[in-house]
C-alpha positions as CSV (number, residue, x, y, z in Angstrom):
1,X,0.0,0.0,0.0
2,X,2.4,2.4,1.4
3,X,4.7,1.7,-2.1
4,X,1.2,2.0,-4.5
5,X,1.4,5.7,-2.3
6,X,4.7,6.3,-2.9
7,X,4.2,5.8,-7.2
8,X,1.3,7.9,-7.1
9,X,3.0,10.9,-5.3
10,X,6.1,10.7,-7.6
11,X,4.2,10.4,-10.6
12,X,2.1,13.7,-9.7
13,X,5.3,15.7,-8.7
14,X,6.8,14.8,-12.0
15,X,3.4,15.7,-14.0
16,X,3.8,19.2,-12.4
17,X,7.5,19.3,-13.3
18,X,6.8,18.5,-16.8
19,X,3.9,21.3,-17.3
20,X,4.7,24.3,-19.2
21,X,5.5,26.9,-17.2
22,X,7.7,26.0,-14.7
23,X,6.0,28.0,-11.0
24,X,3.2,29.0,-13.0
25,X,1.6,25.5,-13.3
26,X,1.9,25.7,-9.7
27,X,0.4,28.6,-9.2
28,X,-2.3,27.6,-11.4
29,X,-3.5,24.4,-10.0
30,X,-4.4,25.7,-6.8
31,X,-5.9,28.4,-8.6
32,X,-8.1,26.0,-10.3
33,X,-9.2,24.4,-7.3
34,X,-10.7,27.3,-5.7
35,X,-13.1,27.1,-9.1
36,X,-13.5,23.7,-9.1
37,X,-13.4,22.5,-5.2
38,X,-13.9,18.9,-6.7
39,X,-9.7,18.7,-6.8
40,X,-8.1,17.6,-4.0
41,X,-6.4,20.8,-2.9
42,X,-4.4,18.9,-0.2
43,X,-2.8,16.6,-2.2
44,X,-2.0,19.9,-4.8
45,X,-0.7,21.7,-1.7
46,X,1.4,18.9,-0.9
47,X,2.7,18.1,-4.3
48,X,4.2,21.7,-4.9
49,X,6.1,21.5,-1.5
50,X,7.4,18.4,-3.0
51,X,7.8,19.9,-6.3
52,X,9.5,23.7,-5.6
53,X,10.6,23.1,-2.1
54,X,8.7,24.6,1.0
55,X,8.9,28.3,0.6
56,X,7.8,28.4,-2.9
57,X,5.7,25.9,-2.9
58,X,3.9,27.3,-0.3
59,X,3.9,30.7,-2.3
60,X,2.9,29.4,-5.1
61,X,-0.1,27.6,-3.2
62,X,-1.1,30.0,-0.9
63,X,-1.5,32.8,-3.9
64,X,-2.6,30.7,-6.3
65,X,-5.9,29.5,-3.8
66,X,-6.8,32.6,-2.9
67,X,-6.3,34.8,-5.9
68,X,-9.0,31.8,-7.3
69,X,-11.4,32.4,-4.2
70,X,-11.6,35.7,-4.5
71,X,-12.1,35.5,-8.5
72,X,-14.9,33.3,-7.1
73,X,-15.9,35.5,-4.8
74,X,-16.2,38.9,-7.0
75,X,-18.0,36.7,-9.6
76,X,-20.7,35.7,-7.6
77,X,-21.5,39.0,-5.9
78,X,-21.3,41.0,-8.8
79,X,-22.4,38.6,-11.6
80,X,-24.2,35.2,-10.3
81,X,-25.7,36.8,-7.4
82,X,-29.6,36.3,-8.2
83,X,-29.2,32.7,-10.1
84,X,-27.6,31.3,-6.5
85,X,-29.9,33.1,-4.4
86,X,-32.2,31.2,-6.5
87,X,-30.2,28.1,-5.8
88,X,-29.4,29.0,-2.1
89,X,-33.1,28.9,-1.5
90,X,-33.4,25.6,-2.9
91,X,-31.1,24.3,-0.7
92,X,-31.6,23.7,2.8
93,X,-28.0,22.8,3.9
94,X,-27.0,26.5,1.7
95,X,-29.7,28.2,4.4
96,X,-28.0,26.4,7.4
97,X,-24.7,27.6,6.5
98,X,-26.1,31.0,5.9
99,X,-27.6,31.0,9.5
100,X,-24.5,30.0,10.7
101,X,-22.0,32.4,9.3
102,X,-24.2,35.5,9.1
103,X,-22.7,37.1,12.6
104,X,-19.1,35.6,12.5
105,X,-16.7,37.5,13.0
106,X,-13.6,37.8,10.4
107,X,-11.1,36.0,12.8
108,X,-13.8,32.8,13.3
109,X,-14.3,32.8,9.3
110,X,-10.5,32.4,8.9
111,X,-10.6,29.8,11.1
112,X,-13.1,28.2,9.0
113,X,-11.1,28.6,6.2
114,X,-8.1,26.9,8.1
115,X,-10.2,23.5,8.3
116,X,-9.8,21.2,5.2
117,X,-13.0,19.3,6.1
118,X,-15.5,22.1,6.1
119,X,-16.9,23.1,2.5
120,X,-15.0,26.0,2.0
121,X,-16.3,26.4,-1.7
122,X,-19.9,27.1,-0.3
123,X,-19.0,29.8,2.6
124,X,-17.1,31.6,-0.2
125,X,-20.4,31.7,-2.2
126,X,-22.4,32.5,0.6
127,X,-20.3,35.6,2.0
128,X,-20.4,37.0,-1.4
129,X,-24.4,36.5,-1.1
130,X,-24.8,38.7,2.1
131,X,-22.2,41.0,0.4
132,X,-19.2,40.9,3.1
133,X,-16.4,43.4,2.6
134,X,-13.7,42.1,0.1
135,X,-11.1,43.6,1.9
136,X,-12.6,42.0,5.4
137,X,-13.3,38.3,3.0
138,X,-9.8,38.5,1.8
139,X,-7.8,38.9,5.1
140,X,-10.4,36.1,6.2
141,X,-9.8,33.7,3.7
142,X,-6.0,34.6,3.3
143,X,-5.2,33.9,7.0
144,X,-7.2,30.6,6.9
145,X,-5.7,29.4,3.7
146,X,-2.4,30.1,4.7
147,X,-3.0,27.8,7.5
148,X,-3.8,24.7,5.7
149,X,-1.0,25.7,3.4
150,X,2.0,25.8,5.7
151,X,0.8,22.2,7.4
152,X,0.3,20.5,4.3
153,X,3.4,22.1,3.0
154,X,5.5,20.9,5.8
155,X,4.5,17.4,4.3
156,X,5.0,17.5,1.1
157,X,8.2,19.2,1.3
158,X,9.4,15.7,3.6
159,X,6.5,13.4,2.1
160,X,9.5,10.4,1.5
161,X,10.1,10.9,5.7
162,X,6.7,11.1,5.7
163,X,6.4,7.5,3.9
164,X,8.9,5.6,5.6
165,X,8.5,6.3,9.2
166,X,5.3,4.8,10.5
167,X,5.5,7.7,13.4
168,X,4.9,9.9,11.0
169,X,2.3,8.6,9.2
170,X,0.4,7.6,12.7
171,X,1.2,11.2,13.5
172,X,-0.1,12.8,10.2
173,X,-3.6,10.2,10.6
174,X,-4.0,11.5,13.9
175,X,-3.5,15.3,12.6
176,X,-6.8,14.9,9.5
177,X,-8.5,12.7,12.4
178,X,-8.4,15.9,14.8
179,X,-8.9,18.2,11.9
180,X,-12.1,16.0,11.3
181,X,-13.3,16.2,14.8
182,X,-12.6,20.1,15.2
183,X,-14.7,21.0,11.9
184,X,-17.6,18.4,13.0
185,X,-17.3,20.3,16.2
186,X,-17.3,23.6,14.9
187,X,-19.9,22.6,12.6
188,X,-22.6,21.8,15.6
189,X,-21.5,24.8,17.5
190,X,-22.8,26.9,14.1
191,X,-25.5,24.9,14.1
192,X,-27.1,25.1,17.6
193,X,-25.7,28.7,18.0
194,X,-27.8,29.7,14.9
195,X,-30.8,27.9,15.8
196,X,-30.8,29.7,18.9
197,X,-30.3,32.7,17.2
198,X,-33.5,31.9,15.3
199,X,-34.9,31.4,18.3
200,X,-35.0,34.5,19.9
201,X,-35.7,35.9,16.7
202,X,-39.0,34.3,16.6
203,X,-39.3,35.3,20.1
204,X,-39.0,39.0,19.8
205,X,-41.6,39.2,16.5
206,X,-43.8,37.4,18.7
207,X,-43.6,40.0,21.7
208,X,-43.2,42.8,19.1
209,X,-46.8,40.9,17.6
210,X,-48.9,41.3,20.9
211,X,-47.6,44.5,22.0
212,X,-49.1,46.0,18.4
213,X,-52.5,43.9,19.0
């Protein structure tokens, strides 16, 4: 198994290393990714550690993801912003993550953005929906980013230590096993905090109701 890993990870390093364009094709797959959130952005992150060494790599990543969400971003607030309110009312788990992020502040956003198990993609279309602050989004989602970047960096950049030390690789499950626990966490925190929100919501319109009648 850990050898069929191995082959896979050499052949993507030397797929990137054979793209036209030297640092561009690794700024340009991360790009990509924050368009299309169906590629696997860690294993891109990692792979341009591996490819350019750390620094770069992580340069290269870091820009490339975010200059993509905030393309994203800009398109759907100032272009696609009724056909996914259309879609966002379509979509029940669209209107929970609305509840949930519509009194964050910037510094819990970026932590959201830091979690490689929370969908990302769809916060990103959402904030641009209630119309956030670009420069508030993108010192949100740059902090969060660069996050996920610099761990998943640090492995790539020593993935063969990585593959031939069992530590390591007990050490890097337990890291995405914690990650996975913190954004389900997180995720029920929005959830019930929101709900309660609603809550008291309904609440006051009721009160507001019977002192007008």
């Amino acid at each position: 198994m850990l050898t069929s890993l191995e082959q896979r990870i050499i052949q993507l390093i030397e797929w990137l290393q054979e793209l036209p364009g030297g640092p561009w094709a690794g700024l340009g797959a991360p790009f990509l990714e924050a368009i299309f959130p169906f590629l696997p952005l860690v294993l891109i992150i990692s792979a341009n550690a591996a490819t350019y060494g750390f620094w770069l790599g992580s340069f290269l990543s870091w820009i490339g993801n975010l200059l993509g969400t905030v393309l994203v971003f800009t398109a759907v607030r100032y272009v696609f912003r009724k056909p996914m309110t259309r879609w966002l009312k379509k979509h029940k788990q669209g209107v929970y993550w609305l509840e949930r992020i519509n009194h964050m502040s910037p510094v819990s956003l970026g932590f959201l953005y830091s979690l490689p198990f929370i969908p990302v993609s769809l916060i990103t279309y959402l904030l641009a929906l209630i119309q956030m602050p670009i420069r508030t989004f993108v010192l949100a989602a740059g902090f969060g980013k660069l996050l996920v970047v610099i761990i998943f960096s640090v492995i790539g950049d020593q993935w063969e230590e990585f593959i031939q030390s069992p530590f390591r690789l007990t050490m890097l499950g337990l890291l995405l096993f914690v990650l996975w626990a913190i954004s389900r966490g997180l995720e029920e925190l929005l959830k019930r905090r929101a709900f309660k929100k609603r809550n008291e919501q309904l609440t006051r319109e009721r009160q507001t109701k019977r002192h007008t009648t």
